[in-house]
Each structure stands twice: as structure tokens, then as C-alpha cells.
C-alpha positions as CSV (number, residue, x, y, z in Angstrom):
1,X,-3.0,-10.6,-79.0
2,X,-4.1,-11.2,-75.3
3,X,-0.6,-13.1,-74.4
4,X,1.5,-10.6,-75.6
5,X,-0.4,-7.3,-73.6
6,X,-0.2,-9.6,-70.6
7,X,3.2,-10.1,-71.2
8,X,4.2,-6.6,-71.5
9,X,2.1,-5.6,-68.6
10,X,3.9,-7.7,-65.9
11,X,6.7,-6.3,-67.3
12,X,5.6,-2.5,-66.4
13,X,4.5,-3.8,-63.2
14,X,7.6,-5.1,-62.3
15,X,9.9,-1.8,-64.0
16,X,7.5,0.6,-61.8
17,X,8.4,-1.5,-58.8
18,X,12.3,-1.6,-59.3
19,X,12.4,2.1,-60.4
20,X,10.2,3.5,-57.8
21,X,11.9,1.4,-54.6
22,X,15.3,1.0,-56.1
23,X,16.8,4.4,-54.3
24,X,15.8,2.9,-50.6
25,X,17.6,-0.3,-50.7
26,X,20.8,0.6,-50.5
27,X,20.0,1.9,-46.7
28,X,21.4,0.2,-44.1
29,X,19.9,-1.8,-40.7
30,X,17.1,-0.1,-38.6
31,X,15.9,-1.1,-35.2
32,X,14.2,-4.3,-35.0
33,X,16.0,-5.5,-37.8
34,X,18.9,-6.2,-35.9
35,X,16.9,-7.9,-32.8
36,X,15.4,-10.4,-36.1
37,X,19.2,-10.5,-37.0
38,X,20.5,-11.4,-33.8
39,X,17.6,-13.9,-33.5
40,X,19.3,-15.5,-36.9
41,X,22.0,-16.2,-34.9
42,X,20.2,-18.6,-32.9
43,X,18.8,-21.1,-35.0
44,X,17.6,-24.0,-32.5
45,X,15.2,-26.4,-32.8
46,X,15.1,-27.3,-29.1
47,X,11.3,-26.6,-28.4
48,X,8.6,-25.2,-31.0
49,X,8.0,-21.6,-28.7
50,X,12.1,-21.4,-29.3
51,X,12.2,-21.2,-32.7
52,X,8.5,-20.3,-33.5
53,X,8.7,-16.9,-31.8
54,X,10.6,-13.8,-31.5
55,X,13.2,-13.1,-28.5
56,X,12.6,-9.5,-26.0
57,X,11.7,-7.0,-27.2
58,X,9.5,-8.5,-30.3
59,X,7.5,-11.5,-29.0
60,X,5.3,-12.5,-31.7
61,X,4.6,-15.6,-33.1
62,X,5.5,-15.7,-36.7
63,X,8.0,-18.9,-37.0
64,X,7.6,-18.4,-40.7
65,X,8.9,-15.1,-41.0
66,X,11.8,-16.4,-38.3
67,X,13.1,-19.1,-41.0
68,X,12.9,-16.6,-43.7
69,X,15.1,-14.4,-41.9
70,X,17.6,-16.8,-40.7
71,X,17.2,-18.4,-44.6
72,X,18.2,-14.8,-45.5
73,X,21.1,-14.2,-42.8
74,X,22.2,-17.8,-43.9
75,X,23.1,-16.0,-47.2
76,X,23.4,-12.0,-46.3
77,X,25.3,-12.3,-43.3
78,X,25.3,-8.3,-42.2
79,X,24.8,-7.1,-45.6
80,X,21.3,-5.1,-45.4
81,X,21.4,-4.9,-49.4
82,X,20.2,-8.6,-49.9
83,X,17.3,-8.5,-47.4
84,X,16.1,-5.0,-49.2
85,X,15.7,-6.9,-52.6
86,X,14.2,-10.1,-50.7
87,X,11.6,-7.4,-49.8
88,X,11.2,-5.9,-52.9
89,X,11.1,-9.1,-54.6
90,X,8.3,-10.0,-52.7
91,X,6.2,-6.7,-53.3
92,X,6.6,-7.0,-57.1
93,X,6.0,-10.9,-56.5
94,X,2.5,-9.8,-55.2
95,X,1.6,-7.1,-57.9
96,X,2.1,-9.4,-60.2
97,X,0.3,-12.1,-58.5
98,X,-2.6,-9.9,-57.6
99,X,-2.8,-8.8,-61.5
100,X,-3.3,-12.2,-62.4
101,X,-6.2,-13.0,-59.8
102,X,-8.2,-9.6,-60.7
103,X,-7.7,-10.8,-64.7
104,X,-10.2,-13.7,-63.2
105,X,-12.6,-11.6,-61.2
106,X,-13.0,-8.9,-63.5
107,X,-11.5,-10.2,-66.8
108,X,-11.0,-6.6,-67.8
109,X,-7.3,-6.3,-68.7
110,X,-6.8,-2.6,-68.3
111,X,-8.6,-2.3,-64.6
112,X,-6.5,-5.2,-63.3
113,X,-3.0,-3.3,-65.0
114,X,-4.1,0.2,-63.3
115,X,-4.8,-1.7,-59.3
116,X,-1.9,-3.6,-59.6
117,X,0.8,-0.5,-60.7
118,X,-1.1,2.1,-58.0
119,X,-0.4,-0.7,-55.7
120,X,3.0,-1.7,-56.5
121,X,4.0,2.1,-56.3
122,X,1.6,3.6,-53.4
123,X,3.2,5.7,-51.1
124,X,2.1,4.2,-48.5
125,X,4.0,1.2,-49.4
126,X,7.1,3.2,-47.6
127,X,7.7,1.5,-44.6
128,X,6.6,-1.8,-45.6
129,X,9.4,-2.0,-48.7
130,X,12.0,0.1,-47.1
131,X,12.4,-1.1,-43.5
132,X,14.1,-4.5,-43.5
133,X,11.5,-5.7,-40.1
134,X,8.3,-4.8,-42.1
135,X,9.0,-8.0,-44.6
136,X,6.3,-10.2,-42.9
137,X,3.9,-7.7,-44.0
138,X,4.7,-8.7,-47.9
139,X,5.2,-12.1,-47.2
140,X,2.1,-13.1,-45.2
141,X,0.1,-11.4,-48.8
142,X,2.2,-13.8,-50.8
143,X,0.7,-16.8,-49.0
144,X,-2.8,-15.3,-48.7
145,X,-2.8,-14.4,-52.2
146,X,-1.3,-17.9,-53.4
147,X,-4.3,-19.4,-51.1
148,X,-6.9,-17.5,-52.9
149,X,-5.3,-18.6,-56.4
150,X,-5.7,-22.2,-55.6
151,X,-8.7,-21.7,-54.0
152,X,-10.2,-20.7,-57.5
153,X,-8.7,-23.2,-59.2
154,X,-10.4,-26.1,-57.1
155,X,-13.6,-24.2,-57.9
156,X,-12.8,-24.4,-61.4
157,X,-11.6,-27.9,-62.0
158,X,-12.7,-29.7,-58.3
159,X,-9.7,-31.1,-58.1
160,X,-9.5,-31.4,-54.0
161,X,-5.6,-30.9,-54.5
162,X,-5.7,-27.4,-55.0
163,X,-8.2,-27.1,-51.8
164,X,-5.5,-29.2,-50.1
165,X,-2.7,-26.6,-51.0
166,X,-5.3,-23.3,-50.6
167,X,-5.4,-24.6,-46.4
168,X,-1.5,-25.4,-46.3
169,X,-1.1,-21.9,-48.1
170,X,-3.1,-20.2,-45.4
171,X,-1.4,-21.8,-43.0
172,X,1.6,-20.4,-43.9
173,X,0.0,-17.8,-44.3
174,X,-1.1,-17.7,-40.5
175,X,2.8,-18.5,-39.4
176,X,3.6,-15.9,-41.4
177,X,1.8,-12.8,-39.7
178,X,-1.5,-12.2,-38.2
179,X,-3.1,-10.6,-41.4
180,X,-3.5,-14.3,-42.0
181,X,-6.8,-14.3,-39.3
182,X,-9.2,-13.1,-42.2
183,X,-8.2,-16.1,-44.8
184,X,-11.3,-18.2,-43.7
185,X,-13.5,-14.9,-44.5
186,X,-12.3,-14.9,-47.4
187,X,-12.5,-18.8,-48.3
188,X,-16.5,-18.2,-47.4
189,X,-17.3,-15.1,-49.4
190,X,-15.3,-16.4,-52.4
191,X,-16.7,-19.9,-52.4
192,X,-20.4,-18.6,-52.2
193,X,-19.6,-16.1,-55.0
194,X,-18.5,-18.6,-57.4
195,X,-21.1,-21.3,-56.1
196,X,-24.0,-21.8,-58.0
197,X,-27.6,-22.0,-56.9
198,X,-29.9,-19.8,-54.5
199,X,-28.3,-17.8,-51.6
200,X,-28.9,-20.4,-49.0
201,X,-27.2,-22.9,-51.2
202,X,-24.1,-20.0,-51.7
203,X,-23.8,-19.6,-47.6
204,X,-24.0,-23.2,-46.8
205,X,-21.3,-24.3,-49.4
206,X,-19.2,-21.4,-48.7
207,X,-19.3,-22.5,-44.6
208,X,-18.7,-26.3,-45.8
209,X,-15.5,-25.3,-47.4
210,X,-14.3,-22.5,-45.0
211,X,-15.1,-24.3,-41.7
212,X,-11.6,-26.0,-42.0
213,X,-9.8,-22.9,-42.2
214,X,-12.1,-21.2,-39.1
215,X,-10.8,-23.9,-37.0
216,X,-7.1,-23.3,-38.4
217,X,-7.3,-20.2,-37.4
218,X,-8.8,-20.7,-34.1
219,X,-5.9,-23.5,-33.5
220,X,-3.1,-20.2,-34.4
221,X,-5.3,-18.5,-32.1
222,X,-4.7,-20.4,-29.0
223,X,-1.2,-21.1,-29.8
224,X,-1.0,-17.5,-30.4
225,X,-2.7,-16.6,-26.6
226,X,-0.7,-19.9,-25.1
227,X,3.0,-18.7,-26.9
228,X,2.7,-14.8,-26.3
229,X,3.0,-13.2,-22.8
230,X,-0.1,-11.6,-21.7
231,X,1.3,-8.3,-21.0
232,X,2.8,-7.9,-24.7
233,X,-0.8,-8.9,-26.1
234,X,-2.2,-5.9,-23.5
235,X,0.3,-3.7,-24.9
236,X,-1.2,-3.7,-27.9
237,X,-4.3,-4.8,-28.2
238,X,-7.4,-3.0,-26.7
239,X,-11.1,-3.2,-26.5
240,X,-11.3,1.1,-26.9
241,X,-13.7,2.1,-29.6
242,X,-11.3,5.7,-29.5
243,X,-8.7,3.5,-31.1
244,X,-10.9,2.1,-33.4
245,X,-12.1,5.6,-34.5
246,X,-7.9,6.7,-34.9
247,X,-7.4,3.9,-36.9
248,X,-9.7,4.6,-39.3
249,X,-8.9,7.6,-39.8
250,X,-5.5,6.6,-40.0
251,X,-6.1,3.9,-42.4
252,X,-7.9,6.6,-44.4
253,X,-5.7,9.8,-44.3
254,X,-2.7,7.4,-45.0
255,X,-4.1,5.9,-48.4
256,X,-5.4,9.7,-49.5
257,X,-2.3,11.8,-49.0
258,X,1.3,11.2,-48.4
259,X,1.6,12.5,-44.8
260,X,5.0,11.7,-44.0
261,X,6.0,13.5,-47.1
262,X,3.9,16.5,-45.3
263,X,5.8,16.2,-42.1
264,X,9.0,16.3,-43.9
265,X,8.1,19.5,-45.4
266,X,6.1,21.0,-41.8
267,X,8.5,19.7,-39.6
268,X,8.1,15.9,-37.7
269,X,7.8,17.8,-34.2
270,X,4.4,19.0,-35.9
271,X,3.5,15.2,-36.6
272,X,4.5,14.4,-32.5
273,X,2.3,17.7,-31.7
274,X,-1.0,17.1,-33.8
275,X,-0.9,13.5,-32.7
276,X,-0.9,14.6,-28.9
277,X,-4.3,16.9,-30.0
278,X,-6.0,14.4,-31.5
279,X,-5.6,11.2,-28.7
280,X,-6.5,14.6,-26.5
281,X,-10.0,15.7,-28.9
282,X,-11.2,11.9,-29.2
283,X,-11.9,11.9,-26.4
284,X,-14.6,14.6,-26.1
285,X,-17.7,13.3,-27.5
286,X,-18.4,16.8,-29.7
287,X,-14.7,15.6,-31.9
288,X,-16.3,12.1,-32.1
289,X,-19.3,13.1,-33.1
290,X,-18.0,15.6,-36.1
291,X,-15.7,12.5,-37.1
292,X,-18.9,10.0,-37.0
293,X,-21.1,12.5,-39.4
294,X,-17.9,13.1,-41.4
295,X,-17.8,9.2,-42.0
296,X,-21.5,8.8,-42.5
297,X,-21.1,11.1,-45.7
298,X,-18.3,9.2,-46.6
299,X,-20.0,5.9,-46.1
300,X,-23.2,7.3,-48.3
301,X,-20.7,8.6,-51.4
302,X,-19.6,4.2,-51.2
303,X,-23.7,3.3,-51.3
304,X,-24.4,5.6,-54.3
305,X,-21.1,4.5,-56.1
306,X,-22.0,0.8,-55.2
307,X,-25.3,1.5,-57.2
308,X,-23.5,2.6,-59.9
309,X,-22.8,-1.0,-60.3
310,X,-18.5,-0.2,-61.2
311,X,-17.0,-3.0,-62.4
312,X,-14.0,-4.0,-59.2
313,X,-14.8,-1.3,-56.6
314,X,-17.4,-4.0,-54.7
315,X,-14.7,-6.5,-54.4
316,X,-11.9,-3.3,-53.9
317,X,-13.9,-2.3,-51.1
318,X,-14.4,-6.1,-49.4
319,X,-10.0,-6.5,-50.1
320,X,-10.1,-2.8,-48.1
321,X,-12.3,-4.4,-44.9
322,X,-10.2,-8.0,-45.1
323,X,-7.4,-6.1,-44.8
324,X,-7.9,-3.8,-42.1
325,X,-9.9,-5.7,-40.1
326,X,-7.0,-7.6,-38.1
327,X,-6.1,-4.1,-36.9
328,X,-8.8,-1.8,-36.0
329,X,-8.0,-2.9,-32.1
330,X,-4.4,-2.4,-32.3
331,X,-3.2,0.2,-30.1
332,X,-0.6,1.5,-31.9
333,X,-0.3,2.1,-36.4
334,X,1.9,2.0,-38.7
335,X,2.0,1.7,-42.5
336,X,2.8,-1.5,-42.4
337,X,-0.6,-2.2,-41.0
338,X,-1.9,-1.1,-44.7
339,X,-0.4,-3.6,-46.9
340,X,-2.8,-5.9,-47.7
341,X,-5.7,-3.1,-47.5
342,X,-3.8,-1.4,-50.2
343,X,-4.6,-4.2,-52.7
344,X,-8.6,-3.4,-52.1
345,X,-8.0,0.7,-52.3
346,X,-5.7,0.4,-55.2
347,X,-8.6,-1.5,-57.1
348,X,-11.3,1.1,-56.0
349,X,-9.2,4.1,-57.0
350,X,-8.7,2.4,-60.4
351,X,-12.6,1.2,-60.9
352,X,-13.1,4.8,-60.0
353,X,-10.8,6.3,-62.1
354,X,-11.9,4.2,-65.1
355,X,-15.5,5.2,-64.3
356,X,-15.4,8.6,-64.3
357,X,-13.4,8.8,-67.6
358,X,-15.8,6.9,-68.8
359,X,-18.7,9.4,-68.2
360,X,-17.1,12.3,-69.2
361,X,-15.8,10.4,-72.6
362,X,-12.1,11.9,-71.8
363,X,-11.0,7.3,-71.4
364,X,-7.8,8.5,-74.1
365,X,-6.2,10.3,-70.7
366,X,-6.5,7.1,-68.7
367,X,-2.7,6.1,-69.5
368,X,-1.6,10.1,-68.8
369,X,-3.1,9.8,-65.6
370,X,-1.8,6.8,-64.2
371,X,1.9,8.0,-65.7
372,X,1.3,10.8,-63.1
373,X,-0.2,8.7,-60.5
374,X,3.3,6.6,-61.4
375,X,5.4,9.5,-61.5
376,X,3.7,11.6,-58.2
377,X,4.1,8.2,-56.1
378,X,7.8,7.8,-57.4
379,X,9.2,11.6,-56.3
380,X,7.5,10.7,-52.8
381,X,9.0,8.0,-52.7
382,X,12.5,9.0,-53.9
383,X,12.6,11.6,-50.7
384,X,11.3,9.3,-48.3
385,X,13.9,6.9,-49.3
386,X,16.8,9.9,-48.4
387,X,15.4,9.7,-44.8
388,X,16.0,5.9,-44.5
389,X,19.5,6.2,-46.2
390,X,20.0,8.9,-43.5
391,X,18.4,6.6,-40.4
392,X,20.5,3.9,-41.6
393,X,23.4,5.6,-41.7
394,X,22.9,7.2,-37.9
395,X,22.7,3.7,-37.2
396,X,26.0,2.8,-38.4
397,X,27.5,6.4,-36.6
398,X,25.9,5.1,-33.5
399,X,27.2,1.7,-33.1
400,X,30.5,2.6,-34.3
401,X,31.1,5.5,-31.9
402,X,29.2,3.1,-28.9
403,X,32.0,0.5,-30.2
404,X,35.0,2.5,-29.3
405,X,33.6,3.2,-26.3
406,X,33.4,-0.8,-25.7
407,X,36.7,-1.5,-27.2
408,X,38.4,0.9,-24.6
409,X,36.3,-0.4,-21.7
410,X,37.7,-3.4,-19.1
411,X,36.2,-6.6,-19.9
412,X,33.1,-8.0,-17.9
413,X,32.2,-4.7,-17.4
414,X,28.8,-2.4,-17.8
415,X,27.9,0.1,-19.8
416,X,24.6,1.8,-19.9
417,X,23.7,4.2,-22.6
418,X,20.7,6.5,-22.8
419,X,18.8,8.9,-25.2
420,X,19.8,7.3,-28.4
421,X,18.1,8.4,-31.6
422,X,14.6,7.1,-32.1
423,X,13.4,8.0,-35.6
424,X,14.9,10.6,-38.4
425,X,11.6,11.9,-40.0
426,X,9.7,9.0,-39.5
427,X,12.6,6.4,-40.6
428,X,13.4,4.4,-37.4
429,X,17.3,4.1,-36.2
430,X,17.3,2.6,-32.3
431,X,13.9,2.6,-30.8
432,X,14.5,-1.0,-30.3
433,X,17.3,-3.2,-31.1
434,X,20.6,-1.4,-29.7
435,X,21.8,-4.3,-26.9
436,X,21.4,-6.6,-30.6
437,X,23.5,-4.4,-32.5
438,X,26.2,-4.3,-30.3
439,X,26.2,-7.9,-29.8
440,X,26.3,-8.8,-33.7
441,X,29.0,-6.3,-34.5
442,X,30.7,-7.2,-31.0
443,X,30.4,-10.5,-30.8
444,X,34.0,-10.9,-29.1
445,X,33.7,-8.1,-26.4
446,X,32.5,-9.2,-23.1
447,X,31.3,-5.9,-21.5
448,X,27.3,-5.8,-21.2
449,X,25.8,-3.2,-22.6
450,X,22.3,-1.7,-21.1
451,X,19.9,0.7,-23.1
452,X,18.3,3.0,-20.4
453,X,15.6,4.7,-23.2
454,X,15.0,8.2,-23.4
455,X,16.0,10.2,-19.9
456,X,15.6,13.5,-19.0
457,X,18.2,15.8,-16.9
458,X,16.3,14.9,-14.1
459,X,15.7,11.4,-14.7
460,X,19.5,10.6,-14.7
461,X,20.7,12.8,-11.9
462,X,17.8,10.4,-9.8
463,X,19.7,7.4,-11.5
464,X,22.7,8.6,-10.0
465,X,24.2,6.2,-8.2
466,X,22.0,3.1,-9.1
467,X,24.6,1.5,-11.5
468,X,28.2,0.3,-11.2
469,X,29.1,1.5,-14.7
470,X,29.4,4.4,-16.5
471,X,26.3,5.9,-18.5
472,X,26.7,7.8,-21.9
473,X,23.9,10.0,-23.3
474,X,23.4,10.5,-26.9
475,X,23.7,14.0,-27.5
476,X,23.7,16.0,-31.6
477,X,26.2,13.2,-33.0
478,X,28.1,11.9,-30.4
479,X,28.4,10.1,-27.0
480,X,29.0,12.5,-23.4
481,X,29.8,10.4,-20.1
482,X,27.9,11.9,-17.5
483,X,28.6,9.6,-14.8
């Protein structure tokens, strides 16, 4: 009987995946994707910081996530349709993966079914699925998650291959993305959870067997400091407990309620406006303070339901720190950020859930309520999808109309361009990645072509003069020379 309902409920896991994320992957390219595309391009294996890291503007070192997309342009060329599914194949890879480890944990079948569909279908799953660039964020869990699985299984059997494999895995893991940092936490608190004996017995094994993968991850750390520029690692990282606070609340807000579905409806200037308030109101201390008590009630509601001793929500809650702990000094979110949290909040909601049912004997509306959970997630999903179809389609508008202006240009000339569309609600068109774009779908012309950012009336009347070329603004749908 068991094989069967396990069966069929990978099977529901992988149908809510497909049905909920199939609209968004027939969008086309967005921003970074085409500086990782362009990157594709230039498979050399002339020094390791070559191919190991991203070229301006997206230096980071994943080299794993660089083969992957060079393995996928290998295949794909400058169709965006394959890399969309590679993405999606991933996320339901992972559901299905982390349904499997929670059968182990918790061994109760209908808690580990409920976390894994409110994960594979979370809203907040947007940008990670949809936007081609995000697809480190999926694969980095896929290598943690495969870590953690032979991690357990040299607990189980001691067999010191799968510990051998659980450290390569992280490793990849590590190349993959930095989420990979918190592996060796992990390694410790799962190891002195399944270790037997007294607590000093649990810590000291769980340090024996997670030492190796603290000094992995101090190794990526240094190659990390050594390979990245200093003033990209500034840009983004920060010692500010503000940001801390804002990412919380982030973090928070974002798993809760679907707010980009709100700013569709309110208007994204309102998201650009409330976002200016609030970097303005953390920093008086009277804000920070209201936010502190607001989080001390909400950390006291997490005590009393740890009490209630509910079956998944301790380890939902330890997935939820893991998770978001590589970020809390980034300065700078996005839901990307949330992927692997998502795992630990979609097993709390579902403990939850479960629980309260429980108490109030109405268990019978258990499958009614995730259908809706299934079905509310899906129609955000389905218009969120419409703006990246739309972002992606600006994109193709925008380097076709920039392409004409190329084609008609002299050769070995220079062409600057300015104001180019940033985002479409939220989806993201040519923030980055324009100067790539040309050169992959102009690979023959010879005139350079310069992205001057966003410039203001006044801004380009004082550039006047500076440049040899001509400079085109982005204006409603088209190109205007102004100079």
C-alpha cells in the first residue's frame, strides 16, 4: 500500500509543478541571462579564475553554474525555451527530492506530501523558476539536498562511501552558489541528531564529521575573497544591522503574501515609493524599535508552538535559518534569495496546518485546503508569468529596433544608448546585459555599442559633447537620437 501512495504522490508533485510554471516558460531572455549567454560563448580553460567566474557586470564565482550554462547553450543555442525547462526540471527535481528526505525525518507521509507541493508551487518561487539567471538558486539546493541524502545514508549503513560523496556533493554544492556556506551546519546538527549517546557525545561526533566540510568551506571562502574584486564584494555585502532588520522583514512579508501580485494591482511606482519610506524610517530608532517588539511577539508565538511539540515545524524552522542565513548581510534582495528557505517555511506551514486541523477535529478539509493553497499559488503565478512574457518580449523589441540602428551605422563606429527599460512590474528586461545582447545577436557587426544607464534631461545635455558617436534614448517603445 505504502509504494503505491508514494508513487502517486511524486506524481502530484511533479503535475502541480508543470501546471503551475508551465505559462512562464515560453518567455523569452532577461538581463543577465544574456551576459551568462554571452559568457557561453567563451568556453576556455586557460586559467581556473577564466572559466570559474563570471565576466563584468556579474563577477561571482560559481564555475559550476558557468558549465551548466555553457552545457545548456551547447544544446539551446538562443532558444530561451530549453533553459526555462532545465529550470523547471530542477525545481520539481528538488520537490521531489526534498519529499523523500522529510519521509525519513518525519516518516509521516501526508506532512512530507503537503511541504513539498506548498513548496513546489509557492509564490515566491517566481523569480527563481521564471528568470533564466536565477537557475543557480535551484541548482545549488539540488546538490545540498543530494549531500544531506547521502549524508543519512552513511549514518545508516557507515558505509564511508556515501560520506565521501555527501563532501563532493557539497562541494558542488559550494561551486554552485554561495547558499552552499551553511552545508557544514548542517552536516553537524544532522550528525548529532541521529548520533546516539549523551549530548557531549552528539556535539563531539557531529564536529568530527563536519570539521571536513568547515574547512571546505573556508577553502571556497578564500578562493571566493582571492577570485572576486573587492569593490563587487563591498557592493553587496555590508556589516549594517538596518539591512539585517530589511531583510527580515523581507524574508518574512515575501513568504506571507504575494507582494508583487499587490504591486501589480497598486501600481509598481507604489513598490519604488514605499521602499524609499522604509530605507528612510529604519533608520530612526522609534521605526526600529516598533519592528523589534513586532518580532519579539512573533518570536514568542514560535516558543509556545515549539512547546506544542508539532511534528516538522522544529526542523521547518532550522531549514528557514539555514537558508537565510547566507543573506541577512546582503545589501540588496531578491526572491531568489528565498529558495532554499522556502523548503523550511513550506514544512512549518504544513506542520501547522496539520496541527490545527487536528485540534479542532475538522483533519477531512486538509486535502480542500491545500487544493486552494495549490489553486491560490497557481492564479498568482499565472499573472506573474504575463509580466515576464511581456519583459521578454520588450527585450526582443529592444534589440531588434537597437539592431537596425547598427545595421545602418558605418562600421568601427560608436553607438551609445541610454534609458533603456529596467524592469516591467517587477520582471527584469535590460538592467544589465544590453552590450551582451547586441553582441550575440550581432555577432558580425563591428560598431561598439555603449549602455550609458538611466540619464536625465540634464544628465545628457552635460554629456554633450563627451562622445564621438551618436547617443539614442529609449523613450515609450522606441529609439530618439538626441545627439
Amino acid at each position: 500500500m505504502y509504494k503505491p501512495d508514494k508513487h502517486l504522490h511524486c506524481l502530484l508533485i511533479g503535475m502541480a509543478g508543470i501546471l503551475i510554471f508551465l505559462p512562464g516558460i515560453f518567455s523569452f531572455f532577461n538581463s543577465d541571462d544574456f551576459v551568462w549567454l554571452r559568457n557561453s560563448q567563451r568556453i576556455s580553460f586557460e586559467s581556473v579564475s577564466h572559466f570559474a567566474v563570471n565576466y563584468n557586470p556579474v563577477l561571482k564565482f560559481r564555475p559550476f553554474t558557468h558549465l551548466l550554462f555553457q552545457f545548456l547553450y551547447a544544446i539551446f543555442q538562443l532558444n530561451p525555451l530549453g533553459y526555462h525547462i532545465a529550470s523547471l526540471f530542477l525545481h520539481i527535481i528538488n520537490a521531489l527530492i526534498f519529499y523523500a528526505l522529510l519521509l525519513k525525518f518525519t516518516s509521516e507521509s501526508k506532512l512530507s506530501l503537503f511541504a513539498s507541493l506548498i513548496f513546489v508551487s509557492h509564490f515566491a518561487q517566481e523569480e527563481t523558476v521564471l528568470w533564466i539567471s536565477a537557475l543557480s538558486s535551484p541548482l545549488v539546493t539540488f546538490f545540498y539536498l543530494c549531500s544531506i541524502w547521502s549524508l543519512l545514508k552513511y549514518l545508516g549503513n557507515k558505509k564511508f562511501g556515501f560520506y565521501f560523496l555527501s563532501f563532493v556533493l557539497s562541494a558542488l554544492a559550494l561551486i554552485s552558489k554561495e547558499d552552499g556556506i551553511t552545508i557544514f551546519l548542517a552536516v553537524f546538527l544532522l550528525t548529532a541528531l541521529k548520533s546516539s549517546g549523551g549530548i557531549k557525545s552528539k556535539i563531539k561526533r557531529g564536529i568530527l564529521l563536519s570539521s571536513p566540510f568547515f574547512g571546505l568551506t573556508v577553502l571556497y571562502s578564500i578562493i571566493r575573497y582571492l577570485t572576486v574584486p573587492e569593490a563587487i564584494m563591498s557592493k553587496f555585502l555590508t556589516l549594517n544591522p538596518v539591512v539585517v532588520i530589511k531583510n527580515l522583514c523581507y524574508f518574512g512579508i515575501s513568504f506571507l503574501f504575494p507582494v508583487r501580485l499587490f504591486f501589480d494591482l497598486v501600481g509598481f511606482k507604489v513598490h519604488s515609493y514605499l521602499n524609499n519610506i522604509i530605507q528612510f524610517r529604519l533608520n530612526n530608532s522609534w521605526i526600529i524599535l516598533i519592528v523589534s517588539v513586532i518580532s519579539l511577539v512573533f518570536l514568542s508565538l514560535i516558543i509556545h508552538f515549539l512547546r506544542k511539540r508539532i511534528p516538522g515545524f522544529k526542523l521547518g524552522l532550522v531549514l528557514i535559518l539555514i537558508g537565510i542565513l547566507p543573506y541577512l548581510l546582503v545589501n540588496g534582495n531578491g526572491q531568489r534569495f528565498l529558495y532554499f528557505s522556502c523548503l523550511g517555511f513550506s514544512l512549518a506551514l504544513a506542520s501547522l496546518l496539520i496541527f490545527f486541523l487536528e485540534r479542532v477535529n475538522k483533519l477531512r478539509f486538509l486535502n480542500l485546503l491545500i487544493t486552494g493553497i495549490l489553486i491560490f499559488n497557481g492564479l498568482v503565478l499565472y499573472e506573474r508569468a504575463v509580466w515576464w512574457r511581456k519583459a521578454g518580449k520588450v527585450c526582443q523589441e529592444v534589440i531588434n529596433q537597437a539592431g537596425k540602428i547598427i545595421i545602418l551605422s558605418p562600421q568601427d563606429s560608436e553607438i551609445y544608448f541610454a534609458n533603456l527599460p529596467q524592469r516591467i512590474n517587477g520582471a527584469y528586461t535590460f538592467h544589465i546585459g544590453f552590450e551582451e545582447a547586441i553582441s550575440i545577436f550581432y555577432p558580425e557587426s563591428r560598431v561598439k555599442v555603449y549602455n550609458l544607464g538611466q540619464l536625465k534631461d540634464d544628465e545628457l545635455e552635460a554629456w554633450k559633447g563627451r562622445y564621438k558617436g551618436d547617443i539614442y534614448i529609449f523613450k515609450a517603445k522606441g529609439f530618439e537620437k538626441v545627439f
